[in-house]
C-alpha positions in Angstrom: -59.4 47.6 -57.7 -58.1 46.5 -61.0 -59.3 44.2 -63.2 -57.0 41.0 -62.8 -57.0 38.9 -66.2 -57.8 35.1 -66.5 -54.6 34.7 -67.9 -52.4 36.7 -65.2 -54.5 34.8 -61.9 -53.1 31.2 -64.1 -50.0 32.7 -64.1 -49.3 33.5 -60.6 -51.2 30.5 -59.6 -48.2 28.7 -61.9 -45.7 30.7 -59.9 -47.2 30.2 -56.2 -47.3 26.7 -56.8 -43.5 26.1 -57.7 -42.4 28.0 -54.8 -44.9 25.7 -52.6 -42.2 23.1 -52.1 -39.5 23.9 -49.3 -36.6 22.7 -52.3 -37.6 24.7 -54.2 -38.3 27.9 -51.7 -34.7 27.6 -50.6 -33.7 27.1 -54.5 -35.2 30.4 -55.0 -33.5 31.9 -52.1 -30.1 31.2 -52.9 -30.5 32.4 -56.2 -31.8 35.8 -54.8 -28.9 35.7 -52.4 -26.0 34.9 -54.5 -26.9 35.6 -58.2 -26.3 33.3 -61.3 -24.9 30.2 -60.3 -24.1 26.7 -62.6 -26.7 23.7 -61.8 -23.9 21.6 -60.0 -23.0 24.9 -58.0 -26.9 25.1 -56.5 -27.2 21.3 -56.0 -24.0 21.4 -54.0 -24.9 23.9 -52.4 -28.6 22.8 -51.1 -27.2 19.4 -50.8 -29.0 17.2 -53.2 -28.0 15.6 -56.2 -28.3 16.9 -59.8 -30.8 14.9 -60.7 -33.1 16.2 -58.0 -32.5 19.8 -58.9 -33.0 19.2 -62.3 -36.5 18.3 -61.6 -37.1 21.4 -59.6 -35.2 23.7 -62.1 -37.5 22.3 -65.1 -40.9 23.2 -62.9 -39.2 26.9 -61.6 -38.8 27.3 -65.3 -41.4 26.2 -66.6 -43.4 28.9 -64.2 -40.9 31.4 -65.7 -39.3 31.7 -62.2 -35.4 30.4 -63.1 -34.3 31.8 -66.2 -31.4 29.6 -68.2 -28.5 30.4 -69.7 -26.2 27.8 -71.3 -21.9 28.4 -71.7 -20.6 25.2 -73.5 -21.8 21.7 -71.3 -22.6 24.3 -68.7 -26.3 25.8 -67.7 -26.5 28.6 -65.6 -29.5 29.2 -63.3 -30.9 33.1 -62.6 -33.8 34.6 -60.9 -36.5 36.3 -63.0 -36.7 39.0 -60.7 -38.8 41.3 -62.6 -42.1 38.0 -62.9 -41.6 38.0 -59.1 -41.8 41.3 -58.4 -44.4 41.8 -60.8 -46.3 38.9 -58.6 -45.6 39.7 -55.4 -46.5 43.9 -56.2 -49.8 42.6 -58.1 -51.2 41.5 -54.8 -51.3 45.3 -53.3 -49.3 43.8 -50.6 -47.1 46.8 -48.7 -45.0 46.5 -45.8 -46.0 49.2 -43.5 
């Protein structure tokens, strides 16, 4: 087996622990379904306010999770999908 760095075991632990939250799981999953959307477009969509998903955009970025793009007054939220899969494929998990 590898040797996993320090640094990469902090960084999944980051990244485990902002998908621990069920908002943010179904954040995630939308994103993954439908692509880049606009902040008002997800919290519509998950039915809570902006406020609320501004909070749990800030920690999915934070973890490098939601990547942000900003078009005039507008941010757009996207899926980091190489991190995750890097992550996820780090663990040796295969489906079988």
């Amino acid at each position: 087996m590898e040797s996993i760095l320090e640094s990469d075991i902090q960084q999944r632990a980051k990244i485990f622990a902002a998908l621990a939250e069920p908002t943010r799981l179904r954040l995630v999953t939308l994103l993954a379904q439908q692509g880049e959307l606009s902040g008002s477009e997800i919290a519509n969509r998950l039915g809570i306010s902006l406020a609320l998903f501004c909070h749990h955009s800030k920690i999915l970025a934070e973890a490098g999770v939601l990547q942000i793009r900003k078009e005039g007054q507008t941010k757009y939220s996207s899926l980091n999908r190489e991190l995750l899969a890097n992550c996820f494929s780090s663990l040796g998990i295969h489906r079988e």
